[in-house]
C-alpha positions, 0 to 999 in steps of 0.5 A, a space after each residue: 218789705 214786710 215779707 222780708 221782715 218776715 223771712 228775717 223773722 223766721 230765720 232769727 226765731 231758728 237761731 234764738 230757739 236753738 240756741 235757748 235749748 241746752 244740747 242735752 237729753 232728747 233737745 239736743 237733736 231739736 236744737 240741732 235741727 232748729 240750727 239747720 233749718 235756722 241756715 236754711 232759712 237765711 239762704 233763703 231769707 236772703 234771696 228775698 231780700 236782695 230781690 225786694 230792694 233790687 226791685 225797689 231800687 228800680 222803682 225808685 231810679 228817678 228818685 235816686 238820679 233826682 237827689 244825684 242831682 241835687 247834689 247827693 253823693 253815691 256814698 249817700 245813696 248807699 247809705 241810705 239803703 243800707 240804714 233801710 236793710 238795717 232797720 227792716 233786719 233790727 225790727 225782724 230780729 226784735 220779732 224773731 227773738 220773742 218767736 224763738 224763745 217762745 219756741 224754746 219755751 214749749 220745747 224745753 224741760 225745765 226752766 227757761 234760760 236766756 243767756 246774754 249770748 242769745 240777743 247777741 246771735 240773733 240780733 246779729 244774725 238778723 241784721 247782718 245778714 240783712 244789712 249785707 243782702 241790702 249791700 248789693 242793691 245798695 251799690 246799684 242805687 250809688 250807680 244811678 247817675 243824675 241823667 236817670 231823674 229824666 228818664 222814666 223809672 223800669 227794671 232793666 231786663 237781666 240776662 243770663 250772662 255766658 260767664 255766670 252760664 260757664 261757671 254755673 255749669 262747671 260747678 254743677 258738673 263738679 257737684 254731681 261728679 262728687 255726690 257720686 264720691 264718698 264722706 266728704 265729697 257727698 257734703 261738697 257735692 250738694 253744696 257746689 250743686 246748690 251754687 251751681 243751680 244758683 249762678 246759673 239760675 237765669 241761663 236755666 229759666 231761658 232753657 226751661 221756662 219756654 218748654 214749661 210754658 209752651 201750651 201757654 199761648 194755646 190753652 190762653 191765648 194773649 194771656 198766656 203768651 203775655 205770662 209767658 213773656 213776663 216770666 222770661 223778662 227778667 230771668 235773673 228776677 224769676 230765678 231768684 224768686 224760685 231759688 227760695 222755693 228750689 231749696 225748699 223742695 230740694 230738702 224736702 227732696 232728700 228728707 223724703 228719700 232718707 226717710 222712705 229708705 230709712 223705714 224700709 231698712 228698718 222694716 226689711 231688719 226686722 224681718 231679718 232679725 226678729 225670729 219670734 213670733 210675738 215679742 211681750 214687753 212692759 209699757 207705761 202709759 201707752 208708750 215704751 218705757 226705756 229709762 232703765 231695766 227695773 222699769 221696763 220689769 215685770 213678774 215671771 207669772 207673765 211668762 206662765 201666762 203666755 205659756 197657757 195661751 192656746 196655740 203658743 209654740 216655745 216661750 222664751 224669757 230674756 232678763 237683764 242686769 247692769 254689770 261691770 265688764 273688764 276684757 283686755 285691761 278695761 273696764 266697761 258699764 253695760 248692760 248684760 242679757 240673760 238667755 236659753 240657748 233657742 234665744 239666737 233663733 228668736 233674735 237673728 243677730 249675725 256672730 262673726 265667730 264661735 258658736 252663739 247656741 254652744 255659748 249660751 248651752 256651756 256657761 260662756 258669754 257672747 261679746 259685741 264686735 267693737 268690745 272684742 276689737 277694742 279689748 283685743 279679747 277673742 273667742 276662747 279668751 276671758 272677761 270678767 263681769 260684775 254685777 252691783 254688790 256682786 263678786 267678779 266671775 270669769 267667763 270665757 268668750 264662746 261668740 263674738 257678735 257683730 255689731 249692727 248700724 245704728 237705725 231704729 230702736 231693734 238695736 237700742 234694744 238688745 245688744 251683746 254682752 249675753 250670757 245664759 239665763 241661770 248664769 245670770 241669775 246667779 251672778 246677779 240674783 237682783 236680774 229682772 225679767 224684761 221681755 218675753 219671746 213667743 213663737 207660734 204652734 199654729 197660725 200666727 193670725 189666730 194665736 196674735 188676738 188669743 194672746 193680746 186677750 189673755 193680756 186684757 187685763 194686764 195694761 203695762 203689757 204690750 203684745 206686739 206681732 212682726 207689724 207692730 214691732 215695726 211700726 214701734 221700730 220706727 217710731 223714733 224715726 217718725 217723730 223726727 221726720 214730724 219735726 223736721 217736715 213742720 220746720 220744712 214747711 216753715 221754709 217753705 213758707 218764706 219761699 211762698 212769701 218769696 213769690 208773693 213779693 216778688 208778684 206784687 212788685 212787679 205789679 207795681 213795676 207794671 202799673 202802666 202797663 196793666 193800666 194800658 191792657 185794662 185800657 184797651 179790653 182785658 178784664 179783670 178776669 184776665 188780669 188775674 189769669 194772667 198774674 196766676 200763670 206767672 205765679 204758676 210759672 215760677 212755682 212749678 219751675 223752682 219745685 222742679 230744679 228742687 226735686 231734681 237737686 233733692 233726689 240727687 241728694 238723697 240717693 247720694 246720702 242714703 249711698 253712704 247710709 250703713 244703716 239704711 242699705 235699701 233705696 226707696 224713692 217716694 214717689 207718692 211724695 214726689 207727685 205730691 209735692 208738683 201737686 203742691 207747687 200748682 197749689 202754692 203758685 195759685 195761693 201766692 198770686 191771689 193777693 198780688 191778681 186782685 191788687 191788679 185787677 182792681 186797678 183804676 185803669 186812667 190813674 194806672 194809664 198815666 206816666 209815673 
């Protein structure tokens, strides 16, 4: 009961987190995500709390046929389960809604607000959630019949009915066929495999637990085979013990793949893109500032200082101004860039018409895509552009340059409207200088220090090379991945509760027969063992289906990423996280093994 508390826990703390975050500024992709994991974690949640009181139940059947006897209604006995779910979710809730707001208090920026909506979600989620995990169960114990106070208490073996096999398999065959589909269908797509693996679980634990296990019995002997024949058992209990763990690792799975493909896009983007050899920014306390231009300023003795740096090629500076543009009738607030006409060959953008070079080289502008799709304006048109407490000026349209997918901070950074550098000064004379483009005259290995030294004694200035402009490209990526793996692992982390519950009732269920095997010569070493390859047994299965699921996932996601055009499968990450499934299985059966080897053998012999 307590490991389910837990999950509920966890699940609650998600939501009132989430929920204390304003969806504003940078906590609304937090609160975002806090949402998701908050769902996840109830599936997951779930799951365990319909196994606990499933086994639970069974423990008790004589109990229950006991009181059936004595004259207790079905509606009673379901009630009396229920008002179990409620209590063990309203004590979950209580704990979840201090751990959220507790959460939100380190994330927000600000003062902290809990609105009145905030106890009601989570209290809510909490307990209902609970309450109709514990309904199954609930219906199983009013099904006890008064006959049962007469028989000895088990847990009938489940079975992977051939109708739960039929309806598993098609919808897993139609969410495969869909993540191969477009929009919409990849979304459905891994929600039906999901189900699928789902209502098919115990018909899967039949078809690969036996293969996973097969050396069992000739590495360990009776103890292997004996493990063997507990995690086939019940394979109904054994997938549902490894589902929480499957949908772990399936996330794990499809983060994985976005993020590799994510930073091998942005990696090959640079590459495309930055012409330069070196790119000079300003920075503030060792991180980029990007709060606005005059910010980001900095004087043009910089410039002449790169210039004098032996080794350097062509040194090109980049102001910017904010401006108003007006094109087809509507106005816009952007920000427009100052450039020679060398800037296209130190930023590859790709120009879907007209000639960047000739624009820059005439008094032209260069405009973006979607503000000439928009606006109805193409190359050889006007737009006008006003600077704060400028005139308006007309300019005639010599390029149109193609918009990026969003990914990474290459395109945060620079964009269209361009125009040349003295046209911008005389436009908007209040124009800053932001960033510097540098190429090397010789080796770019030997100039990169010798410029990064002449830089020493400037500490707002960072120096970067094509590595870390990459790495700076990625950073944004990289804290959210930190983010998101910490809330994975809390996932994670109710899965492994899931199987230490799920090992210490069955210990419990099993206290004869544990009792009966220390009775005639297994020793403590043994019962450990084989408690251990059980553990072993469900870990490593539930991780498998989940890199399964997973993989498909993100292959499928990353299909439809515009951004992030290149596949990359971790696979370093991959043979990790099996590492990590022999590691979880070894940790969750440490406290169920040493419950059971230190049974009393004559108390565990007797009849319960």
């Amino acid at each position: 009961m307590v490991l389910s508390g837990l999950a509920i826990m966890l699940s609650v703390a998600f939501v009132a987190g989430a929920l204390v975050l304003t969806d504003t500024g940078s906590t609304s992709m937090i609160r975002t995500y806090l949402l998701g994991f908050a769902g996840l974690s109830v599936l997951v949640g779930v799951f365990l709390i319909i196994n606990t009181f499933s086994v639970l139940i069974a423990q008790r059947t004589r109990e229950f046929g006991l009181l059936r006897a004595l004259g207790a209604s079905r509606r009673q006995l379901r009630r009396s389960v229920l008002v179990e779910a409620f209590l063990l979710g309203l004590t979950g809730s209580t704990v979840g809604l201090a751990a959220g707001v507790g959460i939100a208090a380190v994330l927000k920026d600000g003062p902290l607000v809990v609105r009145p909506t905030v106890p009601l979600a989570a209290y809510l989620v909490g307990t209902g959630v609970t309450v109709l995990a514990g309904y199954l169960p609930a219906w199983q114990a009013g099904r006890v019949s008064p006959m049962a106070a007469l028989r000895e208490a088990h847990l009938a073996p489940g079975q992977a009915y051939r109708l739960r096999g039929i309806v598993g398999g098609a919808l897993l065959a139609c969410g495969c066929a869909a993540l191969l589909g477009s929009g919409p269908l990849v979304a459905f797509g891994v929600f039906a495999s999901l189900i699928g693996v789902i209502v098919c679980g115990p018909m899967l634990v039949g078809l690969l637990i036996r293969p996973l296990t097969g050396v069992f019995p000739l590495l360990f002997g009776a103890v292997g085979r004996l493990s063997r024949q507990n995690a086939l058992r019940n394979p109904r209990r054994t997938a549902a013990t490894a589902t929480a763990l499957t949908i772990g690792v399936a996330m794990v799975g499809l983060i994985s793949v976005y993020a590799a493909s994510a930073a091998d896009s942005v990696d090959a983007r640079v590459d495309r893109m930055l012409g330069a050899d070196f790119v000079i920014r300003a920075v503030s306390d060792g991180s980029l500032i990007s709060k606005g231009t005059g910010d980001r300023a900095f004087g043009p003795e910089m410039v002449d200082l790169a210039r004098r740096v032996d080794g350097v090629g062509t040194v090109l500076p980049e102001i910017e101004s904010p401006v108003r543009i007006t094109a087809g009738g509507r106005s816009y607030h952007l920000h427009v860039y100052g450039d020679d006409p060398g800037f296209p060959a130190m930023l590859k953008h790709k120009y879907i018409a007209g000639d960047a070079r000739q624009a820059l080289s005439t008094g032209k502008v260069i405009i973006g895509a979607d503000l000439a799709k928009e606006s109805g304006v193409t190359v050889g048109g006007t737009v006008e552009l006003q600077a704060p407490g400028g005139p308006a000026t007309t300019f005639t349209v010599g390029a149109i340059q193609e918009v990026e997918p969003p990914g990474g901070s290459l395109n945060r950074y620079r964009g269209a409207p361009t125009v040349g550098i003295d046209v911008l000064r005389t436009i908007a004379p209040q124009a800053t200088l932001t960033t510097v483009f540098v190429t090397s005259a010789g080796d770019p290995a030997k100039v990169y220090p010798a410029l990064r030294a002449a830089f020493a004694g400037s500490p707002r200035m960072l120096v970067e090379d094509h590595v870390s402009y990459k790495r700076r490209a990625r950073a944004d990526l990289d804290s959210l991945l930190a983010l998101v793996y910490a809330l994975l692992g809390l996932t994670i982390l109710v899965a492994v509760l899931g199987i230490i519950n799920t090992l210490a009732l069955s210990v419990l269920e099993r206290t004869r027969e544990i009792g009966l095997l220390r009775a005639i010569g297994a020793s403590r070493a043994q019962i450990r063992q084989l408690i251990r390859l059980e553990s072993l047994t469900i870990a490593v299965y539930g991780t498998l289906i989940g890199l399964a699921l997973g993989l498909s996932w993100g292959i499928a996601v990353q299909r439809h990423q515009a951004a992030f055009p290149i596949l990359t499968v971790p696979w370093p990450t991959i043979i990790a996280v099996v590492a990590g499934a022999g590691v979880v299985g070894l940790l969750a059966e440490l406290a169920p093994a040493h419950r059971a080897a230190r049974m009393n053998i004559l108390a565990a012999s007797r009849p319960q």
